[in-house]
GUMAR-182133 format. One record per residue: residue in three letters; residue number from 0; x, y, z of N, C-alpha, C in turn. Coordinates in nm, 4 decimals, padded with zeros to 6 digits. Example, Ala and Ser with C-alpha at 12.3 -4.5 7.8 and 13.67 -1.06 7.14 Angstrom:
2
<pt><residuo>ALA</residuo><num>0</num><n_u>01.3190</n_u><n_v>-00.5690</n_v><n_w>00.7800</n_w><ca_u>01.2300</ca_u><ca_v>-00.4500</ca_v><ca_w>00.7800</ca_w><c_u>01.3200</c_u><c_v>-00.3300</c_v><c_w>00.7800</c_w></pt>
<pt><residuo>SER</residuo><num>1</num><n_u>01.2850</n_u><n_v>-00.2250</n_v><n_w>00.7080</n_w><ca_u>01.3670</ca_u><ca_v>-00.1060</ca_v><ca_w>00.7140</ca_w><c_u>01.2900</c_u><c_v>00.0030</c_v><c_w>00.7870</c_w></pt>
This chain:
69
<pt><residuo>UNK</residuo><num>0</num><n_u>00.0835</n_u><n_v>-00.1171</n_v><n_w>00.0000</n_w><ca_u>00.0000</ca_u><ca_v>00.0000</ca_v><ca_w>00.0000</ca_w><c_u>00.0886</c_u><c_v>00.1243</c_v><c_w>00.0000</c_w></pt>
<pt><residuo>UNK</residuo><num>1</num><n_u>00.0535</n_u><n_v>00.2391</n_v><n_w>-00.0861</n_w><ca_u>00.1254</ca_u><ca_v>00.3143</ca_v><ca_w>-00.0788</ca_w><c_u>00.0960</c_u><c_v>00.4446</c_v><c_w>-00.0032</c_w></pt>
<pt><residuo>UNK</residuo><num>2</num><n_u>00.2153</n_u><n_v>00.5055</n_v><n_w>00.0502</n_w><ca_u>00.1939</ca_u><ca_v>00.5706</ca_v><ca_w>00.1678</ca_w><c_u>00.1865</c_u><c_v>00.7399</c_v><c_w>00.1038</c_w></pt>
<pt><residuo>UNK</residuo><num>3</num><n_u>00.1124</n_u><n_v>00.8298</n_v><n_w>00.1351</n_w><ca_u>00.1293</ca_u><ca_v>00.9929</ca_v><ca_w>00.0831</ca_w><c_u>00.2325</c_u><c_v>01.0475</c_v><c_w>00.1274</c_w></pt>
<pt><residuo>UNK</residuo><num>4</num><n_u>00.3091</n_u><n_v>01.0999</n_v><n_w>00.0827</n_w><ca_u>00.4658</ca_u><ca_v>01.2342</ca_v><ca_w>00.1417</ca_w><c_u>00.3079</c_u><c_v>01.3353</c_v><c_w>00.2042</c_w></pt>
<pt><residuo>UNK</residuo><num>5</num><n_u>00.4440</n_u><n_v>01.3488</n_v><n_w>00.3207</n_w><ca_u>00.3567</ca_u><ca_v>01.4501</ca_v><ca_w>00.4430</ca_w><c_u>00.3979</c_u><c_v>01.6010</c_v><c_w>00.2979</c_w></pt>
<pt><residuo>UNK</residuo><num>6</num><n_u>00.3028</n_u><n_v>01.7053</n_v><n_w>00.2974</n_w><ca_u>00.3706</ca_u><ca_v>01.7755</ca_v><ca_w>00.2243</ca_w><c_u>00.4143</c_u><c_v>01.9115</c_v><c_w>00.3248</c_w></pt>
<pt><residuo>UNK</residuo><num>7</num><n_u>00.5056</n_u><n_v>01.9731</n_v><n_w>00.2642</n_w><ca_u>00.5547</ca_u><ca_v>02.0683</ca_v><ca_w>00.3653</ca_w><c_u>00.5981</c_u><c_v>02.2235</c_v><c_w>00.3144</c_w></pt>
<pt><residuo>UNK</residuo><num>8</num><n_u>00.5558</n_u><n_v>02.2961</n_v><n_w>00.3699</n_w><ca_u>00.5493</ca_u><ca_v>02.4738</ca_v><ca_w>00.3658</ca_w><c_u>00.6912</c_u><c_v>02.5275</c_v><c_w>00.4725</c_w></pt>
<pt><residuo>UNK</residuo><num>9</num><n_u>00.7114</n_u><n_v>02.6444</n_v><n_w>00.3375</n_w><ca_u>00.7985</ca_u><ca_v>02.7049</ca_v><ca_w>00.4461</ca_w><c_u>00.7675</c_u><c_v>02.8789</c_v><c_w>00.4752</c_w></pt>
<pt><residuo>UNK</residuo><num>10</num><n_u>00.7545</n_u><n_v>02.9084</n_v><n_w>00.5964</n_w><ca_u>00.7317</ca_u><ca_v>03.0672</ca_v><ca_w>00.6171</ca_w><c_u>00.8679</c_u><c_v>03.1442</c_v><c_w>00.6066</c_w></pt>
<pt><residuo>UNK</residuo><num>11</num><n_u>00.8736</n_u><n_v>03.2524</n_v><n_w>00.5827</n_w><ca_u>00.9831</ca_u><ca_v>03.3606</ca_v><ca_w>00.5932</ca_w><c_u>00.9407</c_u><c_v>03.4785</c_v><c_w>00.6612</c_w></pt>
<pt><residuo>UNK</residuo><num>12</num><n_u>01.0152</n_u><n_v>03.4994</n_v><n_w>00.7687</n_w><ca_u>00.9720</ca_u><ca_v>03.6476</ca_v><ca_w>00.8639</ca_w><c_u>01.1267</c_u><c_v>03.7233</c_v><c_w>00.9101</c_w></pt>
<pt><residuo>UNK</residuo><num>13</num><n_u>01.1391</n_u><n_v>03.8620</n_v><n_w>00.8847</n_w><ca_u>01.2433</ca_u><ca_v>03.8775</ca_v><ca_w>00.9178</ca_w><c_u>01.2573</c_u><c_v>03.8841</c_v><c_w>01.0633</c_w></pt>
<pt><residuo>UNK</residuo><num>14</num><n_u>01.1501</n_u><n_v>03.8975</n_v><n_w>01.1524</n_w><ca_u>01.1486</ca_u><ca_v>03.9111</ca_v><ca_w>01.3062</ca_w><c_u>00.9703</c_u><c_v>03.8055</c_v><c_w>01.3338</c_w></pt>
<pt><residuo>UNK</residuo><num>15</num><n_u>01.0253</n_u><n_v>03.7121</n_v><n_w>01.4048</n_w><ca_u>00.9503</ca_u><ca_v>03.6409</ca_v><ca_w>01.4979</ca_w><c_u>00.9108</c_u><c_v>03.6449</c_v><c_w>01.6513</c_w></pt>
<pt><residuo>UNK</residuo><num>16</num><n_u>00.8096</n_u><n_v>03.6205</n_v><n_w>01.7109</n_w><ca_u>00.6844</ca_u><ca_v>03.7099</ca_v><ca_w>01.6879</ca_w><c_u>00.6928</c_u><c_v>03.8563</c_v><c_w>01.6939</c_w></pt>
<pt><residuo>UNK</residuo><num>17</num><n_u>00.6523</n_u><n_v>03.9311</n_v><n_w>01.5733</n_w><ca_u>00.6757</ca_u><ca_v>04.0591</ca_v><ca_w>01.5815</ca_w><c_u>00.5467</c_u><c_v>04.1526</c_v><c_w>01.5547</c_w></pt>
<pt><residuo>UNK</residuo><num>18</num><n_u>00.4441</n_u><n_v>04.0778</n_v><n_w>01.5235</n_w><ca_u>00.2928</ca_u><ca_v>04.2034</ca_v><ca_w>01.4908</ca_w><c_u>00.2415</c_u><c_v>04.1358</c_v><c_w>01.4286</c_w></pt>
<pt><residuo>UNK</residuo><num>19</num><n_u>00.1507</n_u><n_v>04.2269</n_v><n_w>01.3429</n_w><ca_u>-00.0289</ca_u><ca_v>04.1285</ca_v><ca_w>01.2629</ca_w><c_u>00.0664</c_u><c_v>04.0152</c_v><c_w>01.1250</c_w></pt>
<pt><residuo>UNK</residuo><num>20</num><n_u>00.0975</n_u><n_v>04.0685</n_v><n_w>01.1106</n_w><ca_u>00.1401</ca_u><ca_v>03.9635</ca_v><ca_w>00.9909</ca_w><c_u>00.1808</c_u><c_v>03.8139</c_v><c_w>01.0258</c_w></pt>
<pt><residuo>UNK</residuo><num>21</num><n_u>00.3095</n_u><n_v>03.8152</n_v><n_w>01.1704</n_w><ca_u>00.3215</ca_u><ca_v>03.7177</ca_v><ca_w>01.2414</ca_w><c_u>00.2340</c_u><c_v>03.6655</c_v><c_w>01.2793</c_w></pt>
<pt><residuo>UNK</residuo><num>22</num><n_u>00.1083</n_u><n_v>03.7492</n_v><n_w>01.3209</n_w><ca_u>-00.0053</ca_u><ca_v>03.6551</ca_v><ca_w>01.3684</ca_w><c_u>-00.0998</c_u><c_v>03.5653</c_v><c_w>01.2696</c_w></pt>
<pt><residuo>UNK</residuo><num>23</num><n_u>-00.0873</n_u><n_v>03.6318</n_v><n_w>01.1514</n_w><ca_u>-00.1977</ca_u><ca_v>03.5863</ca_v><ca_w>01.0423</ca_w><c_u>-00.0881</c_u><c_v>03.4426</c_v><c_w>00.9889</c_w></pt>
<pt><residuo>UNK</residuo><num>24</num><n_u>00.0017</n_u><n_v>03.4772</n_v><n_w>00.9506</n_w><ca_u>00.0756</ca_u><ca_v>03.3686</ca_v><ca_w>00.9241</ca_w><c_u>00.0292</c_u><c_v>03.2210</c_v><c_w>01.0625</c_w></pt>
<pt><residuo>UNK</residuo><num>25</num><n_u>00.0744</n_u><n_v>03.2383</n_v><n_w>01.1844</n_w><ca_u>00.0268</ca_u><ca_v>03.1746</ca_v><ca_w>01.3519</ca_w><c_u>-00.0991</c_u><c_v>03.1621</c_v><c_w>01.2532</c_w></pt>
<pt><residuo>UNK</residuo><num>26</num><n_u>-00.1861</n_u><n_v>03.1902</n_v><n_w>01.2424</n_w><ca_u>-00.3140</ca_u><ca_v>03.1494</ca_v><ca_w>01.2034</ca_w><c_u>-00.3386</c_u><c_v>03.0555</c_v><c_w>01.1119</c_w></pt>
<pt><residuo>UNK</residuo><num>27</num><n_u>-00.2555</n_u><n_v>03.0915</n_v><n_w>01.0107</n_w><ca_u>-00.2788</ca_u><ca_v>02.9859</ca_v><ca_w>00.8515</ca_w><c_u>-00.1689</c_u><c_v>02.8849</c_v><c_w>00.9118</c_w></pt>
<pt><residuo>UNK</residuo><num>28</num><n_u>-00.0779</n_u><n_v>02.8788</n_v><n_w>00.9896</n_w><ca_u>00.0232</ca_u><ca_v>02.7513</ca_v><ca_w>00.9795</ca_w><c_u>-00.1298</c_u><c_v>02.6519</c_v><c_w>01.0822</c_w></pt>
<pt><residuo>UNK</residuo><num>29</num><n_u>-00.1680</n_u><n_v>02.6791</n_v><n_w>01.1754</n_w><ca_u>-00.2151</ca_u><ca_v>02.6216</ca_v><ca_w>01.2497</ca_w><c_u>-00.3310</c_u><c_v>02.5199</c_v><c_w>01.1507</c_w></pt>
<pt><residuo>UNK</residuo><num>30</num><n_u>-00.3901</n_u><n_v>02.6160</n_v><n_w>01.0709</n_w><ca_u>-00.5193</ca_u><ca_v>02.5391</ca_v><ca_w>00.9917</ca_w><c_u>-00.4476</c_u><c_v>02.4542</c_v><c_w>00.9125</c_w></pt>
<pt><residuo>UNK</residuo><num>31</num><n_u>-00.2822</n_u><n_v>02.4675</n_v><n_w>00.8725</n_w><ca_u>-00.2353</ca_u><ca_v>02.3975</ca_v><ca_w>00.8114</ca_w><c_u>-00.2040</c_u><c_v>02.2510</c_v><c_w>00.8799</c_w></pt>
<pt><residuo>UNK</residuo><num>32</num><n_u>-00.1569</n_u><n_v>02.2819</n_v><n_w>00.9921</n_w><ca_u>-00.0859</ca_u><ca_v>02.1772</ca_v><ca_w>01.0787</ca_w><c_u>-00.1879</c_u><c_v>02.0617</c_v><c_w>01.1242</c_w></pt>
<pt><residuo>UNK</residuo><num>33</num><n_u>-00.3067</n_u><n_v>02.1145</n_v><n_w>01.1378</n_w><ca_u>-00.4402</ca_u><ca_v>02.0480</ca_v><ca_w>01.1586</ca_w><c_u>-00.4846</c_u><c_v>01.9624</c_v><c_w>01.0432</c_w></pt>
<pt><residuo>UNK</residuo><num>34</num><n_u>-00.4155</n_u><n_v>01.9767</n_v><n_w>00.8637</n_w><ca_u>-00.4613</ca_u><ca_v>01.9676</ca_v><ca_w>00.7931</ca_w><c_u>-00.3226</c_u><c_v>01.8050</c_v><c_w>00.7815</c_w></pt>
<pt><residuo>UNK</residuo><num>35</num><n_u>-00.2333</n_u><n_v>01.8070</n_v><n_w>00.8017</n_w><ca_u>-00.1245</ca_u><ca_v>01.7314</ca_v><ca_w>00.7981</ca_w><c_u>00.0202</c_u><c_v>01.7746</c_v><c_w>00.7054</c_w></pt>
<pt><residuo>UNK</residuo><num>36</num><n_u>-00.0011</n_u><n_v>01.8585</n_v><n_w>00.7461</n_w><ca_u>00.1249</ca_u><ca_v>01.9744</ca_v><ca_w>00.6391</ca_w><c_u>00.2497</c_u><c_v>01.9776</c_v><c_w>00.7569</c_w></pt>
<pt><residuo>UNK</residuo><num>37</num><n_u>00.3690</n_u><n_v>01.9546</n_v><n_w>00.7236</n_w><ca_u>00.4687</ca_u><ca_v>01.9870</ca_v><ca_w>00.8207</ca_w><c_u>00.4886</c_u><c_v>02.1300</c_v><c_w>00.7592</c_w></pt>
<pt><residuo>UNK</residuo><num>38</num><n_u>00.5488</n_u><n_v>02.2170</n_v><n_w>00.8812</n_w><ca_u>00.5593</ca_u><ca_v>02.3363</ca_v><ca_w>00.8710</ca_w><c_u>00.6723</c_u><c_v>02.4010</c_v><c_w>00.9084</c_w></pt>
<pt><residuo>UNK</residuo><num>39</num><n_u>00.7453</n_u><n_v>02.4666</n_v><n_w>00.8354</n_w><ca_u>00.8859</ca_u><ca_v>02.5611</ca_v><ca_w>00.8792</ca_w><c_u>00.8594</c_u><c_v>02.7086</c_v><c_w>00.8688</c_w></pt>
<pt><residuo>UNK</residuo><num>40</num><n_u>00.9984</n_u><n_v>02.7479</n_v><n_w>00.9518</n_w><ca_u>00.9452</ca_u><ca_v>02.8962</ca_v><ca_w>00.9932</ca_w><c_u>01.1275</c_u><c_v>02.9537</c_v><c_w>00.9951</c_w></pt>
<pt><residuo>UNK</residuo><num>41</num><n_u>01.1619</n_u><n_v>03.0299</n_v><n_w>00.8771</n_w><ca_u>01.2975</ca_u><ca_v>03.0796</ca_v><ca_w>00.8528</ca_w><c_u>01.2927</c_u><c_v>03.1963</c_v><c_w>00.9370</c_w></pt>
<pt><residuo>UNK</residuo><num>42</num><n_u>01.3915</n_u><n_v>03.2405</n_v><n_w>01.0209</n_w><ca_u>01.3650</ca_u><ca_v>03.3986</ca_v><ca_w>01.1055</ca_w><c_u>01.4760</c_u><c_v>03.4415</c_v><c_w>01.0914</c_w></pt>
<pt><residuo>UNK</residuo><num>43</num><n_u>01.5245</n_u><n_v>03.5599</n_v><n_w>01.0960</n_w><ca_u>01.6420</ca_u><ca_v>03.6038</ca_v><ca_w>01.1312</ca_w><c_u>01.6346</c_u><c_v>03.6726</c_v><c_w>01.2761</c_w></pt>
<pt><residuo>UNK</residuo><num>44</num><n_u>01.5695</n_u><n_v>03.7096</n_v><n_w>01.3154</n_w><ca_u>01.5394</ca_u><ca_v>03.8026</ca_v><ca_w>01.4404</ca_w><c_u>01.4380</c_u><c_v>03.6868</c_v><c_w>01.4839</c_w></pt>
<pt><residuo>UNK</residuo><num>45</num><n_u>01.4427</n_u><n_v>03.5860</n_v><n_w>01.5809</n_w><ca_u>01.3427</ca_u><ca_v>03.5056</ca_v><ca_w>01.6537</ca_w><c_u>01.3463</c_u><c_v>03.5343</c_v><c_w>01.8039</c_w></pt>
<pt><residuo>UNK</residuo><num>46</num><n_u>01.2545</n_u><n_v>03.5453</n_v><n_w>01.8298</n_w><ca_u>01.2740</ca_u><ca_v>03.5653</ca_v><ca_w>01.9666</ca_w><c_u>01.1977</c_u><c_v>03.4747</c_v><c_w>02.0453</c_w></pt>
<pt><residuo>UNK</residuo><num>47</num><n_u>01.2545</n_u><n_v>03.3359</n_v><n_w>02.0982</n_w><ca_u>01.2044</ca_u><ca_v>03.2357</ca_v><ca_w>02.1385</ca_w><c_u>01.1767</c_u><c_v>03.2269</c_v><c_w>02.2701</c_w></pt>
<pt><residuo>UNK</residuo><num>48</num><n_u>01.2044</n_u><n_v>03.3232</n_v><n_w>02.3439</n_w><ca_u>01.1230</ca_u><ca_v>03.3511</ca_v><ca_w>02.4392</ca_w><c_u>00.9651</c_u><c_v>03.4449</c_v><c_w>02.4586</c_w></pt>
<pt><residuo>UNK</residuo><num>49</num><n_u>00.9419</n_u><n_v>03.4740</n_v><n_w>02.3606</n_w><ca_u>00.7751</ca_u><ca_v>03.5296</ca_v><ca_w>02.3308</ca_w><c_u>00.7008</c_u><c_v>03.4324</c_v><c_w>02.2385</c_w></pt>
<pt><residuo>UNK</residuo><num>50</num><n_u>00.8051</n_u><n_v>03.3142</n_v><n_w>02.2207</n_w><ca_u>00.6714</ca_u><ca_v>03.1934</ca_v><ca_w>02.1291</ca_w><c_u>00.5833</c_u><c_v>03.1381</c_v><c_w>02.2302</c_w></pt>
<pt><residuo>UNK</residuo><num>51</num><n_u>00.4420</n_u><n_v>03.0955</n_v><n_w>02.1708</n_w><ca_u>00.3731</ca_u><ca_v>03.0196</ca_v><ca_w>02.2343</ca_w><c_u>00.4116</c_u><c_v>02.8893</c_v><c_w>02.2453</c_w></pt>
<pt><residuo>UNK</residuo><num>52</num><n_u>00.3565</n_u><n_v>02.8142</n_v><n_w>02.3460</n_w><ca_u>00.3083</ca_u><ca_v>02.6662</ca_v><ca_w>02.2807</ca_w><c_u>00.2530</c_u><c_v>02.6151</c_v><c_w>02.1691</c_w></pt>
<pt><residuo>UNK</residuo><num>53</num><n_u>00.1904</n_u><n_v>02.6834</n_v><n_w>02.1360</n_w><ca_u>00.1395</ca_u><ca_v>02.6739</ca_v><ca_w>01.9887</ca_w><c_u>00.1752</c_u><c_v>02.7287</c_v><c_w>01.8679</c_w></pt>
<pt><residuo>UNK</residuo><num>54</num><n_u>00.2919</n_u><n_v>02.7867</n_v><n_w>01.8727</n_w><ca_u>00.3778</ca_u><ca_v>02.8093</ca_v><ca_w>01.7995</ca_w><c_u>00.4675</c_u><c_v>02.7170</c_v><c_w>01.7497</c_w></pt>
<pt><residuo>UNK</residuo><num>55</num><n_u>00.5818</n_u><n_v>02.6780</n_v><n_w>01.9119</n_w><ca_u>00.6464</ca_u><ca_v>02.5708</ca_v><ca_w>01.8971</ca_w><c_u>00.5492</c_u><c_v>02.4527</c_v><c_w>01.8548</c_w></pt>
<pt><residuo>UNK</residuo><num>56</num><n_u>00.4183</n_u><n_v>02.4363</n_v><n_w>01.9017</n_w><ca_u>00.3744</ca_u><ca_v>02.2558</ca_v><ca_w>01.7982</ca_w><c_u>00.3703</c_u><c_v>02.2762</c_v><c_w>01.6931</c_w></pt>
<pt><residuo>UNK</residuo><num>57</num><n_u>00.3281</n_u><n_v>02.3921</n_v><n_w>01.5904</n_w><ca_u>00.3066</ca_u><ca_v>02.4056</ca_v><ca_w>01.4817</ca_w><c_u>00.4532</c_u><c_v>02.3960</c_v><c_w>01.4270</c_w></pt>
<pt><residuo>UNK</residuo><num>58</num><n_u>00.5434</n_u><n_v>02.5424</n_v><n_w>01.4433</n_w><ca_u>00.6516</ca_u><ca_v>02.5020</ca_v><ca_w>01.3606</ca_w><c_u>00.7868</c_u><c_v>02.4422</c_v><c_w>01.3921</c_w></pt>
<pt><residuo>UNK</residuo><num>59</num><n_u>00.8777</n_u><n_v>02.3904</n_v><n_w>01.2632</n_w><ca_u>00.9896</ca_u><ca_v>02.3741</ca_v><ca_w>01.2931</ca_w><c_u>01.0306</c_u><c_v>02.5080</c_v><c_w>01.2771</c_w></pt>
<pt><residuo>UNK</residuo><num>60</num><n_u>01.1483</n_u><n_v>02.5471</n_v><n_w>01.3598</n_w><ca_u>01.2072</ca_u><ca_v>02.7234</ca_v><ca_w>01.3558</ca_w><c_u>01.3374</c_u><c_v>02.6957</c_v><c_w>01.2877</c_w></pt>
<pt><residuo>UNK</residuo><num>61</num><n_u>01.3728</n_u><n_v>02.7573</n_v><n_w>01.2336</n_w><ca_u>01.4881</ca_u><ca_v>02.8071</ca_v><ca_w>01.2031</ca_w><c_u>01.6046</c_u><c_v>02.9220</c_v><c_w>01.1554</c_w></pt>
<pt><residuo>UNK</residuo><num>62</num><n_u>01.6610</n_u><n_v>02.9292</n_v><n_w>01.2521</n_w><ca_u>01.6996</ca_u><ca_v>03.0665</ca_v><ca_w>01.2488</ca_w><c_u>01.8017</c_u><c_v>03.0979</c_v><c_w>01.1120</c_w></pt>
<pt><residuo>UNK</residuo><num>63</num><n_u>01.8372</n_u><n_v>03.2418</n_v><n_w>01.0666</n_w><ca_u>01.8969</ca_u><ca_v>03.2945</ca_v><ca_w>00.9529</ca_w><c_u>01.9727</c_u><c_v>03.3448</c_v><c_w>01.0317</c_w></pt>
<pt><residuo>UNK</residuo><num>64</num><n_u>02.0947</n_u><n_v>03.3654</n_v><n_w>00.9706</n_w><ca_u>02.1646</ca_u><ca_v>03.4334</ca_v><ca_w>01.0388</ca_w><c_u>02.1313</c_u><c_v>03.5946</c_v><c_w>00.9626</c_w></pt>
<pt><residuo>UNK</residuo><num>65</num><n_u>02.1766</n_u><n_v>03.7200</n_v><n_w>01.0903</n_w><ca_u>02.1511</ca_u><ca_v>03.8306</ca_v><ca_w>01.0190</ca_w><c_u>02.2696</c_u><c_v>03.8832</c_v><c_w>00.9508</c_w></pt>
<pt><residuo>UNK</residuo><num>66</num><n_u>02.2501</n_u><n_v>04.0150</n_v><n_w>00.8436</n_w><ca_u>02.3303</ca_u><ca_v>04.0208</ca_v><ca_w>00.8147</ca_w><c_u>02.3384</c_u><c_v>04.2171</c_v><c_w>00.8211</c_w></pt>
<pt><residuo>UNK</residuo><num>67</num><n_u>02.4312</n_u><n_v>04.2770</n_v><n_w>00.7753</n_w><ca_u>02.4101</ca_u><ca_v>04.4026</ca_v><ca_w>00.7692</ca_w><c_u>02.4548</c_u><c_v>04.4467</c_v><c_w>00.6761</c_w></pt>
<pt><residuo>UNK</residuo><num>68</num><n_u>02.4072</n_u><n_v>04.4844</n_v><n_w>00.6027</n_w><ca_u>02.4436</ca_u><ca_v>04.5740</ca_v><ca_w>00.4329</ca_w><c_u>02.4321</c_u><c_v>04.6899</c_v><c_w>00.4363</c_w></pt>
């Protein structure tokens, strides 16, 4: 029997959690995560001490490094 690939999304934010956009995104990963979608979350600015719990179940994080130009 053959099995489905989990399929998987990736977000981009330059600062995590940072305002409405962060939140609307928190919103659509969740309906996603509910749906069976694995989910990533690229940040350069994360600040993992203001994530929820429900942040961390939804995404995998991963940080960018910053840069300055």
């Amino acid at each position: 029997m053959a099995t489905e690939k989990q399929k998987k999304i990736a977000f981009v934010h330059d600062a995590y959690p940072a305002g409405g956009a962060e939140r609307i995104t928190s919103d659509i990963a969740s309906w996603l995560g509910e749906r069976g979608y694995k989910l990533y979350m690229f940040v350069v600015n994360l600040e993992r001490d203001k994530l929820t719990d429900s942040d961390n179940k939804v995404f995998e994080f991963i940080d960018l490094p910053s840069t300055d130009y």
